[in-house]
N, C-alpha and C positions, 0 to 999 in steps of 0.2 A: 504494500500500500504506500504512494507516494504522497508525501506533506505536500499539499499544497504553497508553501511558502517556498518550496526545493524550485519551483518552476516559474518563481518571479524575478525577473530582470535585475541584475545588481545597479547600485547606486551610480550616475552618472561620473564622470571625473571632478565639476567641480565641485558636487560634493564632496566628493571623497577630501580632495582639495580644503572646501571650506570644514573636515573636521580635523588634517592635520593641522591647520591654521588655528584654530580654538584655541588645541592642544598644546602644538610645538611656536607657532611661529608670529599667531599674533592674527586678532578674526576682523581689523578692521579694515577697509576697504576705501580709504578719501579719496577727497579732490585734488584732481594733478597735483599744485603746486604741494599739497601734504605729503600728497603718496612720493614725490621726488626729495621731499623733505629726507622719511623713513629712508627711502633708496640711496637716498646722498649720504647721511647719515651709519647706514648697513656697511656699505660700499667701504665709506673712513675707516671705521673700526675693521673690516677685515685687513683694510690696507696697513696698516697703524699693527697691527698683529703681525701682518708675514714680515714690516719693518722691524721690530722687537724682535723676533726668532732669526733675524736673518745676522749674517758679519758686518753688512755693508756699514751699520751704526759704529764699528771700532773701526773700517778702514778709511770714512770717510770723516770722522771724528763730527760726525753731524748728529743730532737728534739720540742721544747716547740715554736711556733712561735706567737708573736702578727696577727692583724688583716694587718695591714701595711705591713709586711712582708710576709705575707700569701697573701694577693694581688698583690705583684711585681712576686712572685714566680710562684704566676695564669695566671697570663699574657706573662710570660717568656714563659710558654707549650705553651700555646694558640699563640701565634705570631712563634715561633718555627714549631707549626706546619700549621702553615696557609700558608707559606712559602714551605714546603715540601710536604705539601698533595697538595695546591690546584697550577694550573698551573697560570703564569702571563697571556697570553691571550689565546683565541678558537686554534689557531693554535700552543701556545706554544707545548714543546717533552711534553707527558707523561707516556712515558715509559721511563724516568729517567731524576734524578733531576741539573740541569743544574748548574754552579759553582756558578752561581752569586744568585742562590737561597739560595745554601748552606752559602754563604756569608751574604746574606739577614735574613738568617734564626739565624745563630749564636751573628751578630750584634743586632738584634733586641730581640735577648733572654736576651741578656746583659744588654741594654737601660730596657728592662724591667723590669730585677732584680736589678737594679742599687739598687734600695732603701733596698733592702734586703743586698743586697754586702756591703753597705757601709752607712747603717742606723744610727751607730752612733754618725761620721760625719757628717752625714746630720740634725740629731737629733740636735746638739752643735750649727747650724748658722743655724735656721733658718731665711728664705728670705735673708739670705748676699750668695747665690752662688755664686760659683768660674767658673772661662772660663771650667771647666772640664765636672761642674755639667749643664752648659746652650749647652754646645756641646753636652752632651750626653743625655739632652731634649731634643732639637731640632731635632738628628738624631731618636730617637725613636717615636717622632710625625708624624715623615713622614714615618718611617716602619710601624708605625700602622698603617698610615691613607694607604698606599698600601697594608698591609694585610688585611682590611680592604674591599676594595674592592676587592680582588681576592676572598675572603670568601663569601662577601653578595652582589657583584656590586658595580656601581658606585656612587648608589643616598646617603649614609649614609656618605661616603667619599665627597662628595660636601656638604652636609650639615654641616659637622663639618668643611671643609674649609672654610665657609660664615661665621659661628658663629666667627674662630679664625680673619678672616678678618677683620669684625666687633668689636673685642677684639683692635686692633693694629691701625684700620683708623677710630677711633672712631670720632676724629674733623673733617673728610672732610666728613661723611658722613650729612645729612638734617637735619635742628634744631632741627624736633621731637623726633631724637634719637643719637642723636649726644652724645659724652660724652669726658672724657678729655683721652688723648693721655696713653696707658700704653706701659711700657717700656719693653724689650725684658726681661732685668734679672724676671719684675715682671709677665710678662706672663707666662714665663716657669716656672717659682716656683711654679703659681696657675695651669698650666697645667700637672705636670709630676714631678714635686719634694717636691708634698707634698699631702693632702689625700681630696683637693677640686676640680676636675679636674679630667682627667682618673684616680685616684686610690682611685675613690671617693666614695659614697655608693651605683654606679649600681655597680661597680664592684666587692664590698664589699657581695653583695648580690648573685652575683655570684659565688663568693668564698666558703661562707660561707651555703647558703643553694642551691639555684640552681643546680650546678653540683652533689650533691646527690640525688639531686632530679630525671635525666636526667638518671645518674647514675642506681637508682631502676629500673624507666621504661624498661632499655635495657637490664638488667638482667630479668625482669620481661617476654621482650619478648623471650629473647633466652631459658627461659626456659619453652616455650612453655604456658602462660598465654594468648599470643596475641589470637592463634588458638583458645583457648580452650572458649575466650567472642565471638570469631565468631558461633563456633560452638551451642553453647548454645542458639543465639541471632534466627539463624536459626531454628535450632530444634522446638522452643517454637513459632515462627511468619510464618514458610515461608510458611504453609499454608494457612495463611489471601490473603483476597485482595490483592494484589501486595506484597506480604511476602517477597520476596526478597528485596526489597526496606527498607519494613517496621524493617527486620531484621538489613540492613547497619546504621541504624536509630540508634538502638541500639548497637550496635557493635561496630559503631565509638566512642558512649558516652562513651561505656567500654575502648576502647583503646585510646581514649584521653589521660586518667590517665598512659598510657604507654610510649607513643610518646609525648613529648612538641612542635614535629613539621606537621605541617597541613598536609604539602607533604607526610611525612615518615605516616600521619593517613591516608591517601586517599589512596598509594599504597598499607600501609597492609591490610586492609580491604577492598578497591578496586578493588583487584586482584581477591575475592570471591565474591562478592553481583554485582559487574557493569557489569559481561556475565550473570549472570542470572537474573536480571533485565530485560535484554535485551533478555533472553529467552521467560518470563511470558510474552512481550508484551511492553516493556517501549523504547522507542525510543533511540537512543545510546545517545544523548546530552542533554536528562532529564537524564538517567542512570546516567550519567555522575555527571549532577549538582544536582542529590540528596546525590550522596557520598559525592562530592564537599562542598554541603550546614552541611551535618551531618559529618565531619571529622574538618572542619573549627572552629563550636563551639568542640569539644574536649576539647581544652583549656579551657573554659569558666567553666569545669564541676569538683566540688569537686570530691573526697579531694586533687589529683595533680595535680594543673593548669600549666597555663602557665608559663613561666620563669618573666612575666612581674609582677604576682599576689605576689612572694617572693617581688617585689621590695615596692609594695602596703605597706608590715611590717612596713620598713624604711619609706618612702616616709609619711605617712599615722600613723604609730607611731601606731601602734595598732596589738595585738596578731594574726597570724595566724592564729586562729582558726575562728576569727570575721571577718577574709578574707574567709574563707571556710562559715559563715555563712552566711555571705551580699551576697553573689555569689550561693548560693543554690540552693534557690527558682527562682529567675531568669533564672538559665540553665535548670531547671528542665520543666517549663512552655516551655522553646523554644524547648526542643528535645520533648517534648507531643506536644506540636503546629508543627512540623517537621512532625510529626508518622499521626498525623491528616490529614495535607498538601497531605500527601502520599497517605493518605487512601481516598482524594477528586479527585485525580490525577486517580487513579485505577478504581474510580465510574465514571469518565468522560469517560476512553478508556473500560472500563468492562471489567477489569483483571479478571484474576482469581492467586490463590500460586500457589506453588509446591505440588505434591503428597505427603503422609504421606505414611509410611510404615504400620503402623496399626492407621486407620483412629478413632477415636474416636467422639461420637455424641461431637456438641457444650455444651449444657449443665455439661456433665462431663469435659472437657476440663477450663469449668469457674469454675466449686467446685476444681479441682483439685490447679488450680491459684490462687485460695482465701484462700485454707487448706495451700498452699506453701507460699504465703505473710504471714500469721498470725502464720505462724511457727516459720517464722523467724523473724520475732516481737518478737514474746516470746522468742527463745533464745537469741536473742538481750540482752533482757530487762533480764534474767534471768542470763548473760554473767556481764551484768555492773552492777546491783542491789546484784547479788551473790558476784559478785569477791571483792566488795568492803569493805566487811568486815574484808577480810586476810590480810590487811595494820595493824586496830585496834590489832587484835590475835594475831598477827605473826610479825611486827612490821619491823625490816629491813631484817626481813629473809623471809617476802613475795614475795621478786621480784624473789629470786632465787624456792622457792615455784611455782608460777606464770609459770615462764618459766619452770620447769619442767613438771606441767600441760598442756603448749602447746605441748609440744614436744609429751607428750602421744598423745594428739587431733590430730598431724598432723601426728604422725606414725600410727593411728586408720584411718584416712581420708584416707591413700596412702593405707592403708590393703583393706579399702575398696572399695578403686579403684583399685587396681590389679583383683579384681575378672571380671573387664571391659575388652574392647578389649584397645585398646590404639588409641585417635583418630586421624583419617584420617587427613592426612595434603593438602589433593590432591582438587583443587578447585573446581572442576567439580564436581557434582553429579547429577543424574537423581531423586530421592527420597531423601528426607529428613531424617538428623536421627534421631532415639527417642527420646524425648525430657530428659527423668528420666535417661537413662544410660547416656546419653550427660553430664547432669548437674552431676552426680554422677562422674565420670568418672576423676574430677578435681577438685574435693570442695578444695584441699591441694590449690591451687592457690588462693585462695583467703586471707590465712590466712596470707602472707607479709603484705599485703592491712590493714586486722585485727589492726595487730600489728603496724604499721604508724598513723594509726587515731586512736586507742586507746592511743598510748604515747604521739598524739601532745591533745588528747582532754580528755583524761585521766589523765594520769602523769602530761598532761600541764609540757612536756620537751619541747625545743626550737624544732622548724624545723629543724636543722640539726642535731641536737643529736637523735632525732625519724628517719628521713632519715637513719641515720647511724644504728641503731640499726634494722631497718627493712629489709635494705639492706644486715645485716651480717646474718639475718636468712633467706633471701631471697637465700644465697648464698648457707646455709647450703643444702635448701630446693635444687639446682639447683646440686648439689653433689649426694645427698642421695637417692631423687625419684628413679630413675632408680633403683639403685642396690636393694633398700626394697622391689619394683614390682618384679625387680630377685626370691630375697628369697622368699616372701610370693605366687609367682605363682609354685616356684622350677622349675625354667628354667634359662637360661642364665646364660653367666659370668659378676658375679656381681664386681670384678676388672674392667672387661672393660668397666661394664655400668659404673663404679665410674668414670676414665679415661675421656665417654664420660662429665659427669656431672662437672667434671675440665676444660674439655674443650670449656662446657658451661662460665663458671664463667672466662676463661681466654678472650673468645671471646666478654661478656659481658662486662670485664674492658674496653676493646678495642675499640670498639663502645662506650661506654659513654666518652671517653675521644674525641673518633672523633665526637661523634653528638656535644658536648661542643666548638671545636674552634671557628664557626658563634657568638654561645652568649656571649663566653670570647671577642675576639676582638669586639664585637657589644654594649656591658655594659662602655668599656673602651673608645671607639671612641663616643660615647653616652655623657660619663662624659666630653667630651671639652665641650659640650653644654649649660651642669651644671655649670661647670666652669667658662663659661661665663658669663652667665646670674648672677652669682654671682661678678662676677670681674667688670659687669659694671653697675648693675642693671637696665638690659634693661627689669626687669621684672616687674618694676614700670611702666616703659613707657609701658610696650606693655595694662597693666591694664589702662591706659589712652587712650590709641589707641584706643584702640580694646571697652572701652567704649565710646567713640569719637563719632567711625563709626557705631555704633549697637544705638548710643542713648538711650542705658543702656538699651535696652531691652533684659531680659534676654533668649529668644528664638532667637535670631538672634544669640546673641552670640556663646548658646549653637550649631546652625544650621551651623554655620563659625567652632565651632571646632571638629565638625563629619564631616566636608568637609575638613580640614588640616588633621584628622586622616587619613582619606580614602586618600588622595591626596598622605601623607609621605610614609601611608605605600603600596603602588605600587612599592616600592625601597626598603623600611626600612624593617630588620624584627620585628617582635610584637613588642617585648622587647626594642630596641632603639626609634622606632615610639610612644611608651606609654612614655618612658624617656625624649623625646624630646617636645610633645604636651603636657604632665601636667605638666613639667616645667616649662612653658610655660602660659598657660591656665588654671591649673587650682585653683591657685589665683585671674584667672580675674574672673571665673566664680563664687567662693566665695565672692566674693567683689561686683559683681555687682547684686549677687542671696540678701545678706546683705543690698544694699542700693534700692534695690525695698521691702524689708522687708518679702523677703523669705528666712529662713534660711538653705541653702545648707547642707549637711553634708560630711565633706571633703572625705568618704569613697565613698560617693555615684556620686561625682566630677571624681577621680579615675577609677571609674568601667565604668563610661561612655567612660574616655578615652583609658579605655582595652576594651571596646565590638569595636569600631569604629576599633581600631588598628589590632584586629584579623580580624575585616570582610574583611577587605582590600585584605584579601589575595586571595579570590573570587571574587574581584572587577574587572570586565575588564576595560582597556583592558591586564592588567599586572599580574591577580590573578594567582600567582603561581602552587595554587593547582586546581584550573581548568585546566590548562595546564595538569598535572599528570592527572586527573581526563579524561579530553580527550582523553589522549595516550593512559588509556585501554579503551575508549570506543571508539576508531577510530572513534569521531566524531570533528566538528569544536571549536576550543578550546574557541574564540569568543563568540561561538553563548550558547556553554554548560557554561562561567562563567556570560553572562546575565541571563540565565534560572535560574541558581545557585544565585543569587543578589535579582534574583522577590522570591527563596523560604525562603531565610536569610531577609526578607525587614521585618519579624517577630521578627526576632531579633535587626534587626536596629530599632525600636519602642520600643524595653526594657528600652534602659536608656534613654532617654527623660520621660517616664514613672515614671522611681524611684526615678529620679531628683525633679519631684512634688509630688509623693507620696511616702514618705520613709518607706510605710509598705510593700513592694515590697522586701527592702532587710533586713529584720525582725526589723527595727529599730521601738523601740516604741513595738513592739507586745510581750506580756508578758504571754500571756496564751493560751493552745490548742482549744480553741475555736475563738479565734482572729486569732490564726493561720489557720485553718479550714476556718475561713472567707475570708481572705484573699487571701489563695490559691485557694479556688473555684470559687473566683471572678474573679481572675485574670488569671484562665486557661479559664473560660467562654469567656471574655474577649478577650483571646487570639486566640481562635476557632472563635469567630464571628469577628476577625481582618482578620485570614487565610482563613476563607469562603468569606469575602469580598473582599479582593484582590487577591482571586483564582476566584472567579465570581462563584461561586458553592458552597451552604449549601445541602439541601434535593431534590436539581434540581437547574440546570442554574438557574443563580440570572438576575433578570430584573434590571435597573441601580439604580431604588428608591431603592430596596432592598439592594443594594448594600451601596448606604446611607444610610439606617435604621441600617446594621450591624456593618459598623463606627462607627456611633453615638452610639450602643450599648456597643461596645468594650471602646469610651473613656467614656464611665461612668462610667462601673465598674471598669476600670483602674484610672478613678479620677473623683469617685464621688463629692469630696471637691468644685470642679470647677462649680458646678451647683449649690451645698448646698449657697456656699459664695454670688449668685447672689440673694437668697434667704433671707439669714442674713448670715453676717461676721463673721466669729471662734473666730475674734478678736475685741474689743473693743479701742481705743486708751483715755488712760487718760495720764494726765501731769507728769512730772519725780516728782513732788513731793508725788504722792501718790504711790510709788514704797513702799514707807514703811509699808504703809496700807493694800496694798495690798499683800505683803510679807505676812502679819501676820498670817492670815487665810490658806494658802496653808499647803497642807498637808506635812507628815516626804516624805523627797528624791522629790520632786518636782522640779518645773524650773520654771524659769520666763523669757517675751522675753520683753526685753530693749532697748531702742534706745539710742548709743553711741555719743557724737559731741567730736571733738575735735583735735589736730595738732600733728603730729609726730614729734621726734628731731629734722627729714631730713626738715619740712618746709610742709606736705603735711595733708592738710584737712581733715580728715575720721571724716563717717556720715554712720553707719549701725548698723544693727541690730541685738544683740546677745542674746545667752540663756546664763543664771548666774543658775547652780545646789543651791538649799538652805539647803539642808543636813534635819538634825530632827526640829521637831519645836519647837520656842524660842522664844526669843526677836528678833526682825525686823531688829536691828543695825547685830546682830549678826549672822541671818541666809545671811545678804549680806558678810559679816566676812567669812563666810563656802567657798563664791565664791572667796575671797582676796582684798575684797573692806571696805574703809574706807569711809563715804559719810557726809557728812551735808546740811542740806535743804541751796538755794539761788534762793529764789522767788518761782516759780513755776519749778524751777529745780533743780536736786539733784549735788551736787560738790563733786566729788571723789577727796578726800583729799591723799590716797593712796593705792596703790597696792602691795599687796603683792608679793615677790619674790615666782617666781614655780609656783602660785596660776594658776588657772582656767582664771580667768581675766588677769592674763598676757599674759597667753596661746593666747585666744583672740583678743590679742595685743592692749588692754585698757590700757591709759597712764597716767598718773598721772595730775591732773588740768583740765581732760575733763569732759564733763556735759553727766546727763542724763536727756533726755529731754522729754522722756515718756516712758508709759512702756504698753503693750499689754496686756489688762484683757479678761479671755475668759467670751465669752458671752454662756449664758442659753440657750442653740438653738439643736432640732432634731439631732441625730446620724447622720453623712452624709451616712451612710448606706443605709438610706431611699431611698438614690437616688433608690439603687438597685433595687426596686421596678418598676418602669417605665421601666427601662430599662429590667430587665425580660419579662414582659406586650408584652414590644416591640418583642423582643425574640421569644417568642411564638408567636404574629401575622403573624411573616413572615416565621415561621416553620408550620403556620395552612396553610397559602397561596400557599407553596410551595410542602406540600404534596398534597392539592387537587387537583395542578396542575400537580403534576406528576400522581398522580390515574387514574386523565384524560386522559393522555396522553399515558397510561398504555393499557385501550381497543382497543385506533386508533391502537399501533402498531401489536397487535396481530388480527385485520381485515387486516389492514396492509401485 
């Protein structure tokens, strides 16, 4: 029986149009001299951005701005135009900008360049402000916090109102968190006149590498990359099982790296995969929440995440690239557990794809996939293994070397794509198109992408100087196509196509400075929080609290802050909702993972509070992109962001996962065979999680079965857990034989210690840390490597002192506390082992469920 709502026409483009607009970029629509205001305006601040990330400010000694300055200046566009694009309420005019906005707008540009305008004065007295410097805090706190919500709603705007409430009525609030009275001058100075507070390091990070980020992607789509990962994702899938499904799978992973926003991933890719979905046979409110579930993680997917993964650098104090590698494996397993989920979904309704234009048997279609992976393996490997020699040869004349080499690669790529049609932008299609001209048709798209992860993981340049350098040849690339297809087919006017290729690159500034105002004013309304939590250290208390109420158990904890993620972000977007909960959280969860003597790794604290943060967005009853996800599937928005929740509830099981086994996000895994181990575990793992809570492996699962696949899933997700019931990993001896123990461990090793001892502030700490011991030596010495001074006192060791910077400072070990044991591993089975049973298990309920379908295989055909 078909829903009637499955056979209604999806939303035109400009709607779709006017609900990223709401959402991401701003729903009002004026009158020319406005609308070129906003566009004049867009245009500045992207340019004012790729001038900050670029050299040309130290070699031309022009225009040179600190980071402090370069954030008052970020904030100044982004409030400017939060005020102009977006309307103050549903019914405010948007067809032109009413005075008091323009008033709004120009006051609140000001409040936010203040520190730019008048830096050096403010530089000469710090915290003595004057009436000038607390009026023009004040009024800026409240412009933002109303730009604020016009941009992203009302819940991010309440939230930083409770925080600053809480800053000011500190003694009349309840003795658990009470704190002494701060004064008006000392609150604005931490909120808005200096750089811990909104101009703090979300917003810093926004400055500085985000809006290049945000930037690439919308150049990237306007020059036609979005179409070109749909096209391709189809071509190569939509003849499987449910192919259309199984291609948005993919599609959306590819445009992730485009879009930093859910909504903006669900319409563009949306708009293609959610009617024919709905073609093959998929109901409009699964349609719906499989785009929903596969646009949502986007984010989650190297090498350009979310806006909230730049702040992970800062926050987390660790290179970019060790955020693209902790986050790899993880997105990888959930969009193959997605593709799976898909392919259970199709065997339950017995889908069939889409027609193929020239059908080819199965078996060619897999040589052909494996010749095409190991291709590109090898020129991988033959790309970084080659090129790396031209640094040695050629010395600083390689990079101009290098880049002449691409430019051949990408005018050789476009030659070779002119001899193609040029693809189809139009969504509908009855046949599929061939997968080889598809993928040929655009390989040059791919080569920005190239050049970004080869300088952030090559060059090991900063994020924003790779952003930068990838986005000036992205631009070139968004110029030049067109006219090089001209000449090399000898057709067209290759002025005009130049013309249109400018027009690309002007409409691209455009948009990336519009999709940027939600994260500029969201980063800065974000930092009151920061602000806070610093001004009164309610982050002590809440590490009391919150171990109070959970009884140091660290799964309750953990389970309370994937409930405050999901709860925040129903309001919040990503980026503020991650800024606000691991503020927050996730100190508590290092501190109380430390005093049960699990040692958290503060990367893998983070990524938990980025997976909860983005799933939100799916979460009903509020998930945004459900909502989008609905509108083109004319089905119930409700009912498509639960179904979208039960297909993501694979992903909500990732980071409690990596939390106890940190080889999930490659921490500890040194070698391709551990990595191999790892991943095939852990995608098993994830297939008998998604067979389990789909109620379908090789036929309907019966309920035991349904718990055999559980149990499956968490063993090879953490085998540890069975091993330790077996024999414990670790041994407990007395802090005095830390020395002894020392001695023997091998060069670059670690050892996990138990810390006692009192902070300056008066407060007790008792957990458990790793001290690195560098090469091996004398025992006094290899604790030296970590910044410890120690002498035996009984059966405890007394840390005499701490090195300044050291590893043990890092750790926040104090000078005069004890070690009072130290954790020897014990002689005991690989927990590998477990794997074993739980395979065993594996295969009995794949024996049981084939026989059952063979079975059931003759009734229906007497039947």
């Amino acid at each position: 029986m078909t829903n009637d709502k499955t056979v209604e026409s999806a939303p035109s483009k400009e709607v779709l149009e006017d609900l990223i607009a709401e959402a991401d970029t701003g729903a009002r629509k004026p009158g020319p001299i406005a609308a070129k205001v906003i566009v004049g305006v867009a245009l500045a601040w992207s340019l004012f951005q790729l001038w900050f990330a670029s050299p040309l400010p130290f070699i031309f000694n022009i225009g040179v701005f600190n980071y402090t300055e370069a954030r008052s200046i970020h904030l100044a566009f982004a409030v400017f135009l939060a005020f102009t694009a977006y309307p103050a309420l549903k019914g405010s005019p948007r067809h032109y900008i009413p005075l008091q906005d323009w008033v709004f707008a120009f006051v609140g540009a000001f409040c936010a360049a203040y520190l730019f305008l008048f830096y050096d004065q403010l530089a000469n007295r710090p915290g003595l402000p004057t009436t000038m410097d607390v009026v023009v805090a004040v009024v800026g706190i409240v412009l933002l916090l109303e730009a604020t919500r016009r941009a992203l709603g009302p819940p991010l705007m309440v939230v930083a109102l409770v925080f600053i409430g809480y800053a000011f009525l500190g003694p009349y609030m309840p003795d658990i968190i009470s704190h002494k009275a701060v004064t008006l001058d000392r609150g604005m100075s931490q909120y808005w006149l200096g750089t811990e507070g909104v101009f703090g390091v979300a917003l810093g990070v926004s400055t500085s590498m985000v809006f290049l980020f945000v930037l690439f992607g919308a150049l990237l789509e306007k020059v036609g990359a979005g179409n070109y990962f749909i096209r391709v994702a189809f071509s190569l899938l939509g003849h499987l099982r449910g192919g259309p499904a199984k291609a948005a799978v993919v599609s959306s992973a590819s445009t992730g790296m485009i879009s930093g926003s859910s909504i903006a991933n669900v319409v563009t890719t949306g708009t293609f995969t959610i009617p024919l979905m709905k073609r093959v046979g998929f109901p409009a409110y699964k349609a719906g929440a499989i785009e929903c579930a596969s646009s949502v993680n986007g984010q989650l997917t190297p090498p350009v995440m979310g806006a909230a993964a730049f702040l992970m650098v800062e926050y987390v104090g660790i290179p970019y690239t060790q955020v693209i590698k902790a986050a790899a494996l993880p997105a990888l397993i959930a969009y193959m557990a997605l593709f799976y989920i898909v392919h259970l979904e199709a065997l339950k309704m017995d889908l069939k794809g889409l027609p193929r234009l020239n059908p080819k048997p199965w078996h060619r279609s897999l040589i052909s996939f494996v010749m095409s992976f190991f291709g590109m393996v090898l020129v991988t490997g033959a790309v970084y293994y080659g090129v790396g020699w031209t640094k040695e040869v050629f010395g600083s004349s390689a990079t101009w070397i290098l880049g002449a080499a691409l430019m051949l690669v990408y005018v050789g790529l476009v030659a070779f794509a002119s001899r193609l049609p040029d693809l189809d932008e139009d969504p509908e299609f009855d046949v599929l198109p061939e997968a080889a001209p598809t993928i040929k048709s655009g390989l040059y798209y791919l080569l920005p992408v190239v050049v970004l992860v080869w300088c952030l993981a090559v060059e090991r340049l900063s994020p924003d100087l790779s952003a930068f350098w990838a986005t000036i040849f992205l631009m070139i690339v968004a110029v030049t196509h067109r006219p090089l297809k001209s000449l090399f087919r000898k057709s067209g006017d290759m002025a005009e196509m130049a013309k249109k290729g400018c027009m690309d690159v002007w409409d691209g500034l455009i948009n990336g400075g519009r999709n940027m105002i939600g994260i500029g004013v969201a980063t800065a309304a974000a930092g009151i929080v920061v602000g806070t939590v610093t001004l009164t250290g309610i982050g002590l208390v809440m590490t009391e609290f919150v171990g109070y109420i959970s009884g140091g158990n660290l799964m309750l904890v953990l389970l309370f802050t994937a409930m405050i993620s999901l709860l925040l972000g129903m309001g919040l977007p990503t980026t503020a909702n991650y800024i606000v909960v691991s503020t927050l959280m996730a100190p508590v969860i290092v501190h109380l993972g430390a005093q049960s003597g699990l040692v958290v790794p503060l990367i893998a604290v983070h990524m938990f509070v980025f997976y909860f943060g983005i799933l939100a967005d799916d979460t009903p009853p509020v998930g945004l992109a459900a909502y989008a996800a609905a509108a083109i599937a004319r089905s119930e928005p409700i009912k498509t962001g639960f179904q979208g929740f039960i297909y993501d509830i694979r992903t909500a099981i990732l980071p409690f996962m990596f939390i106890f086994n940190n080889e999930l996000l490659l921490i500890g895994v040194h070698s391709v065979s551990h990595f191999l181990l790892v991943f095939i575990s852990a995608l098993l793992a994830m297939m008998a999680f998604a067979s389990g809570t789909q109620g379908y492996f090789i036929t309907r699962c019966r309920w035991y079965e349904t718990v055999g696949l559980l149990l499956v899933a968490f063993t090879l997700f953490r085998p540890g857990f069975w091993m330790d019931m077996v024999q414990p990993e670790y041994k407990l001896e007395s802090g005095a034989k830390v020395l002894e123990a020392v001695k023997d461990l091998p060069d670059n090793s670690s050892i996990r210690v138990r810390v006692v001892g009192d902070t300056i502030e008066g407060n007790h700490v008792d957990k458990i840390v790793i001290l690195p011991l560098g090469k091996q030596e004398a025992s006094d010495k290899r604790l030296m490597h970590a910044g410890l001074s120690v002498s035996k006192d009984g059966d405890n060791l007394l840390i005499n002192n701490v090195n300044f910077g050291s590893t043990a400072q890092k750790l926040g070990i104090g000078y005069g506390w004890e070690i009072t044991s130290v954790q020897v591993k014990t002689h005991r089975p690989a927990k590998q082992w477990m794997f074993v049973p739980a395979l065993l298990l594996l295969g009995g309920i794949a024996w049981r469920q084939n026989r059952r379908r063979k079975g059931a295989q003759p009734q229906a055909i007497a039947a």
